[in-house]
C-alpha positions as CSV (number, residue, x, y, z in Angstrom):
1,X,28.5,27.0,1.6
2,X,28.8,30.5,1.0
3,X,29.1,32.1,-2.0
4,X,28.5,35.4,-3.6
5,X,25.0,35.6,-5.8
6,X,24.5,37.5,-8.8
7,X,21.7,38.4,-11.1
8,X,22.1,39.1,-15.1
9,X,21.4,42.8,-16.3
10,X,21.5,44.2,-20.0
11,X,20.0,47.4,-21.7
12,X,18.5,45.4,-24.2
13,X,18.0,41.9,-25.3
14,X,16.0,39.4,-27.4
15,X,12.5,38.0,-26.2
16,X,14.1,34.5,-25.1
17,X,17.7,35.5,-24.2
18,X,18.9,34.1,-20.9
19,X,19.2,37.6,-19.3
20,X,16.7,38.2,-16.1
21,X,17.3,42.0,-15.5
22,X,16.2,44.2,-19.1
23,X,16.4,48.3,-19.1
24,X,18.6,51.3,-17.4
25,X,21.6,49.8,-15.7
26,X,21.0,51.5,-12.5
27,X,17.8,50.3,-12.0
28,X,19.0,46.7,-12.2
29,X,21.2,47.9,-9.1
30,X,18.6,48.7,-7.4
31,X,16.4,45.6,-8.3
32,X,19.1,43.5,-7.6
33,X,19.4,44.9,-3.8
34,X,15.8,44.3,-3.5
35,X,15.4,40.9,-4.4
36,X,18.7,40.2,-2.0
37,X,21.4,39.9,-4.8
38,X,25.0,40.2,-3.5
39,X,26.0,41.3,-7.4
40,X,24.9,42.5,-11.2
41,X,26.7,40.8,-13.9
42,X,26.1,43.1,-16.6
43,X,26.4,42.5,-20.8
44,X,27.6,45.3,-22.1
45,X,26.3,46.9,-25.3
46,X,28.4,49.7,-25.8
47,X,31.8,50.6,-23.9
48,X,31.4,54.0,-25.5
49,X,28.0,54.8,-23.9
50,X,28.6,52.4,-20.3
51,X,27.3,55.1,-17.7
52,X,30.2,54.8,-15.4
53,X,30.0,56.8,-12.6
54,X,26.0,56.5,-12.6
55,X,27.2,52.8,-11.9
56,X,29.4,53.6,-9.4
57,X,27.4,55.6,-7.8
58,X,24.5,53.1,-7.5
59,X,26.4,50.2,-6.8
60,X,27.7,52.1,-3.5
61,X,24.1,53.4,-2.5
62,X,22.3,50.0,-3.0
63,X,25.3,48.0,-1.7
64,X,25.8,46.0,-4.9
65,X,28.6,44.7,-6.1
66,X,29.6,43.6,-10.0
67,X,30.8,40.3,-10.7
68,X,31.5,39.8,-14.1
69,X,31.4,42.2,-17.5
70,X,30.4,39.7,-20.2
71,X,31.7,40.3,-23.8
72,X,29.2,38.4,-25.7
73,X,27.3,41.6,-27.6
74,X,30.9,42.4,-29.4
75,X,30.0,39.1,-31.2
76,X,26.4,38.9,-31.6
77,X,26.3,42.4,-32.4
78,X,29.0,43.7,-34.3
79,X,30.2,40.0,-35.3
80,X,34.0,40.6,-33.8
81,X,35.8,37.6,-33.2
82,X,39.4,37.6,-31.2
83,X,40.4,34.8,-33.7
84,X,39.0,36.3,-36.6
85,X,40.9,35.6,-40.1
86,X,40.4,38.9,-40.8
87,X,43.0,41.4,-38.9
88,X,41.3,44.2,-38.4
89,X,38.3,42.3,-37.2
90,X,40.3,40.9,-34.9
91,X,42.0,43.5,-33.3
92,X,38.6,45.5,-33.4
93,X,37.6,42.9,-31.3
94,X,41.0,42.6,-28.7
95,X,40.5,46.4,-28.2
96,X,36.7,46.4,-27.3
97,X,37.8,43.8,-24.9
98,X,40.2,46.0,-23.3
99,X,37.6,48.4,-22.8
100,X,35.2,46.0,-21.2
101,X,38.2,45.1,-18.7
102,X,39.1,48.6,-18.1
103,X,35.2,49.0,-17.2
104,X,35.2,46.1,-15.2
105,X,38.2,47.2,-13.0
106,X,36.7,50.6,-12.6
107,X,33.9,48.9,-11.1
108,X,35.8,46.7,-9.0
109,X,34.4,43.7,-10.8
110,X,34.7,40.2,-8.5
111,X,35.3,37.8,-11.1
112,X,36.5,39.3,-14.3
113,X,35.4,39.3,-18.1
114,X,33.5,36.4,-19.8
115,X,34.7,35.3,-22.9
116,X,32.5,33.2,-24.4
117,X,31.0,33.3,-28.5
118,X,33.9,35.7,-29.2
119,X,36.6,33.4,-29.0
120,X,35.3,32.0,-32.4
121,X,34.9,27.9,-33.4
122,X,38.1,25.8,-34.1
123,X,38.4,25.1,-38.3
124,X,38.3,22.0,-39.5
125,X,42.0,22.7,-40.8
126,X,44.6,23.7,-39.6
127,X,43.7,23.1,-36.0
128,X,46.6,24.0,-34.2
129,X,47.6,27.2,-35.9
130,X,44.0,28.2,-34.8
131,X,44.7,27.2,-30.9
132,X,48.2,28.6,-31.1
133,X,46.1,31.8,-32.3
134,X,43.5,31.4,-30.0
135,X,46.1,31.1,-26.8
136,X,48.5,34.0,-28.1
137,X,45.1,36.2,-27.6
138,X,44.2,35.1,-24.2
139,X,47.3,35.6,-23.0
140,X,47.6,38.8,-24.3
141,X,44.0,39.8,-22.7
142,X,44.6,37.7,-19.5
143,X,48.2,39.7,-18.9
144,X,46.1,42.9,-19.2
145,X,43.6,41.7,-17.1
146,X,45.9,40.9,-14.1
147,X,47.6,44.4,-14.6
148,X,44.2,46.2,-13.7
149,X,43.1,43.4,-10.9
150,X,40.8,41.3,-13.3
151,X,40.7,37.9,-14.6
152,X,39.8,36.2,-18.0
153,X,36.7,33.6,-18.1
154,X,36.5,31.1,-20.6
155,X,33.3,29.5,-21.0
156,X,32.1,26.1,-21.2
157,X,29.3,26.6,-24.0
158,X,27.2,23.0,-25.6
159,X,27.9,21.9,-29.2
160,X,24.8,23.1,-30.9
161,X,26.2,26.8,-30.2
162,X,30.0,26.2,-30.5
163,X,32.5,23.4,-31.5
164,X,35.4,24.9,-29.5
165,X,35.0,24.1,-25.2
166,X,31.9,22.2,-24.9
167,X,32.9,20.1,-21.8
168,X,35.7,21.5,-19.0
169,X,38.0,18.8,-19.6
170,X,38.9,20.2,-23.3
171,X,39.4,23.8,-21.7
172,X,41.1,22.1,-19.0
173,X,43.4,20.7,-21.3
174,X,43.9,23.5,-23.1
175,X,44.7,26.0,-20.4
176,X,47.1,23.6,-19.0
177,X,48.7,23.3,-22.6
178,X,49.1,26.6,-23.3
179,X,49.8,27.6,-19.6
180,X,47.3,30.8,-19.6
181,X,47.6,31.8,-16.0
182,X,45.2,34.2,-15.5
183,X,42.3,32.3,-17.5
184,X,39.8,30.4,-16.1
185,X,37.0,28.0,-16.4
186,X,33.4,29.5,-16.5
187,X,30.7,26.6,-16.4
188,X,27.1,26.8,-16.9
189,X,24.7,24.5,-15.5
190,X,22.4,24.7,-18.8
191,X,25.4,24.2,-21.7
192,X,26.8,21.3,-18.4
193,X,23.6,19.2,-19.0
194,X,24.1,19.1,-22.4
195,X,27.2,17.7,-23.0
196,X,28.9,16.9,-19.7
197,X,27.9,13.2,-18.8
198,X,28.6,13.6,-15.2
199,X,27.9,17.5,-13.9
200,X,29.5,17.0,-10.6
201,X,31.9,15.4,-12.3
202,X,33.1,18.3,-14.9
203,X,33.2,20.5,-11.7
204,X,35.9,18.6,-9.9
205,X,38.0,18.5,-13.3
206,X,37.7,22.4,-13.4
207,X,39.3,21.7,-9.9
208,X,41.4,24.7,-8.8
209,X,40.8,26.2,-12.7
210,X,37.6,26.8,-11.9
211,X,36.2,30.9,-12.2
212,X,32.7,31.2,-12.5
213,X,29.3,29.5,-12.5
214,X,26.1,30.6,-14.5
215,X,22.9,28.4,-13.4
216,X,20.1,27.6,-14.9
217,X,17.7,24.9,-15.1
218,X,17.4,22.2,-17.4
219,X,14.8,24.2,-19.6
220,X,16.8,27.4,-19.6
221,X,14.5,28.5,-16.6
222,X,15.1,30.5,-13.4
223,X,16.8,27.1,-10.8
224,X,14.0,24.7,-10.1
225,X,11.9,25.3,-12.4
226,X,13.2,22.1,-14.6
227,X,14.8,18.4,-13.2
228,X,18.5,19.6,-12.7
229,X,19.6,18.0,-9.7
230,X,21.6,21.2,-7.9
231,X,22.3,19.2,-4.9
232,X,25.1,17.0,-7.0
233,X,26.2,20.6,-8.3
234,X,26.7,22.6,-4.9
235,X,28.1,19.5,-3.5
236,X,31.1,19.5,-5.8
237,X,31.6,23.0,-5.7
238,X,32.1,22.5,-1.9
239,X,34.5,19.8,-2.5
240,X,36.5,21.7,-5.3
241,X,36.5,25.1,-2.7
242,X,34.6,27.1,-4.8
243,X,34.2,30.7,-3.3
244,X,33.3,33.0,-6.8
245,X,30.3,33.8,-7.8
246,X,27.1,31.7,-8.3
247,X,25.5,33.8,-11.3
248,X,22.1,33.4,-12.4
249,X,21.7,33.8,-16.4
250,X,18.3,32.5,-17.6
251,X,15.3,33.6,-19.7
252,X,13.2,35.8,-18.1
253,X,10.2,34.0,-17.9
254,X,6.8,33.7,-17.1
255,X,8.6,37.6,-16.2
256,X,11.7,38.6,-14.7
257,X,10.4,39.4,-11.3
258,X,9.4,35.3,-11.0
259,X,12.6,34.4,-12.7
260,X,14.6,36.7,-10.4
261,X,12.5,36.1,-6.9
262,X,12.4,32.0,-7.6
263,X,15.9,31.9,-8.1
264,X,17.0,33.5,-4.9
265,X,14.3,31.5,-3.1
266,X,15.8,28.7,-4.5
267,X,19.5,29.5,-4.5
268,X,19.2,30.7,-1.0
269,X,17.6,26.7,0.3
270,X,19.9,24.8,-2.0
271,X,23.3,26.5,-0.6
272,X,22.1,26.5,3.0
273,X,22.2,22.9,2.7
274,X,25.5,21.9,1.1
C-alpha cells in the first residue's frame, strides 16, 4: 500500500495540542525532509502573514510537498464559524476560508482544506434550517475549491468536541443528501476510536467519499505508542482504494523529534505490510 505521508506544522500551539512540528514554517520543511516525510500539512494562523514564497521556495529545495491547509485557528482563535447566527461572523469566516484555499492552491496543496471546528454544532432547533445552512456554505466553498484545483475536507471529530459528524456514516449521509461534490470525508483515527464501533468498518462507509486520514493512537500519541490496532485500519483503506494522504496529527510528546521519528518508524512497517 502506498500512500503519501505527512507531518503536522504550526507557528504556534498549546502545550498538549495534537501538532508534532512547532516554529518557522520553513523549518518544518526542512524537518519534515529529514525525518523522510513525503508532506507538511500546515495550520494556518494568519493568511495575512503566511510567508508564501519562503514556502515555495522550501518546499522545492527540500522536496516537500503540502497536503492539507487546515482551518481550525479561524475558530479557536478568532471564534468564526461558517454557520454562525451572526452574518458578519459568518462571512468573516467564508472569506478567511477563501484565503486559506487560495494559499493552498498556490502551494499546490494534495488534498485540500480541512474543515473541521468551524463548521459549528447543529441546534437543538431548528435542525434542518441549520443543515440547509450548513450545505449552502460547503457548496459555495467546495465550488471555489474545484475552480483553483482544491477540495473541501469535512472531518469526522468525537462527541465530547462536537455534536455535528462524530461517526462517517452521518457525514456520509449528509453529503449524499445534500449532493456536495467536491466535499469529502476526513477521518481520524483518534476521534474513530471514540465513537465509531467498528474502525475498519467507518472506513469502508467513507467508501469512494473518503479524503483524508489523520492518525494517532489511542492516547493521542505518535502511532504505536497506545493499543490502536492499525493493521484493521490500513487493511480497509486498501480495500476502499485509498491513495491520499496518511497524516500524522498528535501531541508532541515525550518531544516532537520522538513523536515525529516513531511515527515514520511505525507508519513506514505497518503500510509495508498491508
Amino acid at each position: 500500500m502506498t500512500n503519501q505521508l505527512a507531518i503536522t506544522a504550526i507557528t504556534s500551539g498549546a502545550k498538549r495540542a495534537p501538532l508534532v512540528l512547532r516554529g518557522d514554517l520553513v523549518n518544518a520543511v526542512k524537518q519534515a525532509a529529514e525525518w523522510g516525510y513525503d508532506a507538511l500539512e500546515i495550520h494556518v494562523i494568519e493568511a495575512g502573514d503566511f510567508p508564501l514564497q519562503l514556502m515555495k521556495d522550501a518546499l522545492a529545495r527540500y522536496g516537500v510537498r503540502i497536503s492539507a491547509i487546515v482551518t481550525g485557528q479561524i475558530f479557536t482563535r478568532r471564534h468564526r464559524c461558517i454557520t454562525s447566527p451572526d452574518p458578519n461572523n459568518r462571512a468573516a469566516a467564508m472569506a478567511e476560508v477563501r484565503d486559506y484555499i487560495d494559499i493552498a492552491a498556490e502551494l499546490g496543496a494534495t488534498d485540500g482544506i480541512v474543515i473541521g471546528w468551524i463548521k459549528g454544532d447543529r441546534p437543538d432547533s431548528r435542525q434542518e434550517e441549520f443543515d440547509r445552512l450548513l450545505a449552502d456554505q460547503l457548496r459555495v466553498l467546495g465550488e471555489y475549491a474545484a475552480t483553483k484545483g482544491q477540495r473541501i475536507l469535512v472531518e469526522v471529530i468525537n462527541r465530547y468536541e462536537t455534536n455535528l459528524f462524530t461517526t462517517a456514516a452521518e457525514l456520509r449521509a449528509f453529503l449524499d443528501k445534500w449532493d456536495l461534490p467536491n466535499c469529502w470525508i476526513h477521518m481520524d483515527t483518534f476521534h474513530m476510536n471514540i465513537d465509531e464501533a467498528d474502525m475498519a468498518a467507518a472506513i469502508r462507509t467513507a467508501g469512494s467519499k473518503m479524503g483524508y486520514l489523520h492518525v494517532a493512537d489511542s492516547n493521542r500519541l505518535y502511532p504505536g505508542a497506545g493499543h490502536l490496532n492499525f493493521a484493521e485500519v490500513f487493511a480497509a483503506l486498501k480495500e476502499i482504494g485509498y491513495r491520499n494522504t496518511i497524516s500524522v496529527e498528535c501531541i508532541p510528546e515525550p518531544d516532537s523529534d520522538t513523536a515525529g521519528v516513531q511515527s515514520m518508524a511505525f507508519l513506514s512497517k505497518a503500510l509495508k505490510g498491508s
